[in-house]
C-alpha positions as MATLAB code, in Angstrom:
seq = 'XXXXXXXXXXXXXXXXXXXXXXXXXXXXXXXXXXXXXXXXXXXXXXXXXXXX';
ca = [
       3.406   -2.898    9.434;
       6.053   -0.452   10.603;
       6.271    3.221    9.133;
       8.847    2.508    7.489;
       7.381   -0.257    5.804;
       4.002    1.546    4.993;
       6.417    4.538    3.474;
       8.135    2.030    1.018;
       4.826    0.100    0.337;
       3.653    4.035   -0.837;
       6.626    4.685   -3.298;
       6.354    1.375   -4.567;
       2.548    1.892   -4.969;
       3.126    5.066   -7.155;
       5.711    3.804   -9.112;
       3.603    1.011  -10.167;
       0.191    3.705  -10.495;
       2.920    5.413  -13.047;
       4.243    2.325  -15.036;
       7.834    3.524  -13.986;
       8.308    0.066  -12.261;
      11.103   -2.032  -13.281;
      12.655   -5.404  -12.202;
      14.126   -3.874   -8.783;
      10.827   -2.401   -7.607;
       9.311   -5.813   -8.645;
      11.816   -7.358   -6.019;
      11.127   -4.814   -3.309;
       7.893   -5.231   -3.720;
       8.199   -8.663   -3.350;
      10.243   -8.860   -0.413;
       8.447   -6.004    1.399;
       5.034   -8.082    1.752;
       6.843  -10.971    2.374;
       8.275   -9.537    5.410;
       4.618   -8.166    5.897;
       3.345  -11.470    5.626;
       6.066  -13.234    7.912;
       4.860  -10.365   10.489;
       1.254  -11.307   10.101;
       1.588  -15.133   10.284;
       3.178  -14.753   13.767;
       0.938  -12.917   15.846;
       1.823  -13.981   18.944;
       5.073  -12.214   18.638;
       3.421   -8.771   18.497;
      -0.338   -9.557   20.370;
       0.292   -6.559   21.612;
       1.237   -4.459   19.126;
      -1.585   -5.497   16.634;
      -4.470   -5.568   18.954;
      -3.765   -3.612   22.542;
];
Protein backbone atom coordinates (compact mmCIF):
# COMPACT_ATOMS: atom_id res chain seq x y z
CA UNK A 1 0.00 0.00 0.00
CA UNK A 2 1.48 3.32 -1.05
CA UNK A 3 1.34 6.50 1.32
CA UNK A 4 -0.85 7.85 -0.47
CA UNK A 5 -3.11 5.12 -0.32
CA UNK A 6 -2.69 4.49 3.52
CA UNK A 7 -3.47 8.54 3.86
CA UNK A 8 -6.88 8.13 2.00
CA UNK A 9 -7.63 4.70 3.67
CA UNK A 10 -7.18 7.14 7.14
CA UNK A 11 -9.72 9.92 6.08
CA UNK A 12 -11.98 7.45 4.88
CA UNK A 13 -11.56 5.52 8.19
CA UNK A 14 -12.59 8.66 10.26
CA UNK A 15 -15.26 9.66 8.26
CA UNK A 16 -16.84 6.39 8.67
CA UNK A 17 -15.67 6.34 12.86
CA UNK A 18 -17.89 9.78 12.61
CA UNK A 19 -21.00 8.61 10.56
CA UNK A 20 -20.21 11.60 8.14
CA UNK A 21 -19.87 8.99 5.28
CA UNK A 22 -21.99 9.32 2.34
CA UNK A 23 -22.40 7.56 -1.08
CA UNK A 24 -18.95 9.07 -2.51
CA UNK A 25 -16.82 7.92 0.42
CA UNK A 26 -18.70 4.55 0.03
CA UNK A 27 -17.20 4.51 -3.62
CA UNK A 28 -13.71 5.55 -2.61
CA UNK A 29 -13.71 3.27 -0.24
CA UNK A 30 -14.59 0.79 -2.50
CA UNK A 31 -12.27 1.44 -5.16
CA UNK A 32 -9.32 2.17 -2.83
CA UNK A 33 -9.15 -1.62 -1.51
CA UNK A 34 -9.85 -2.77 -4.70
CA UNK A 35 -6.79 -1.29 -6.02
CA UNK A 36 -5.27 -2.64 -2.64
CA UNK A 37 -6.44 -5.90 -3.42
CA UNK A 38 -5.37 -5.91 -7.24
CA UNK A 39 -1.81 -4.93 -5.61
CA UNK A 40 -1.90 -7.85 -3.26
CA UNK A 41 -3.09 -10.57 -5.70
CA UNK A 42 0.00 -9.87 -7.87
CA UNK A 43 2.92 -10.23 -5.86
CA UNK A 44 5.28 -11.01 -8.17
CA UNK A 45 5.07 -7.57 -9.56
CA UNK A 46 6.38 -5.97 -6.34
CA UNK A 47 8.46 -9.25 -4.56
CA UNK A 48 10.53 -6.79 -3.80
CA UNK A 49 8.79 -4.18 -2.50
CA UNK A 50 6.60 -6.32 -0.09
CA UNK A 51 9.19 -8.58 1.27
CA UNK A 52 13.06 -7.26 0.61
Amino acid sequence: MSPEQLQTLQKLSQLFEDGLAGPKQVKQLSELLAEINQRIDTPEDNFEELFL
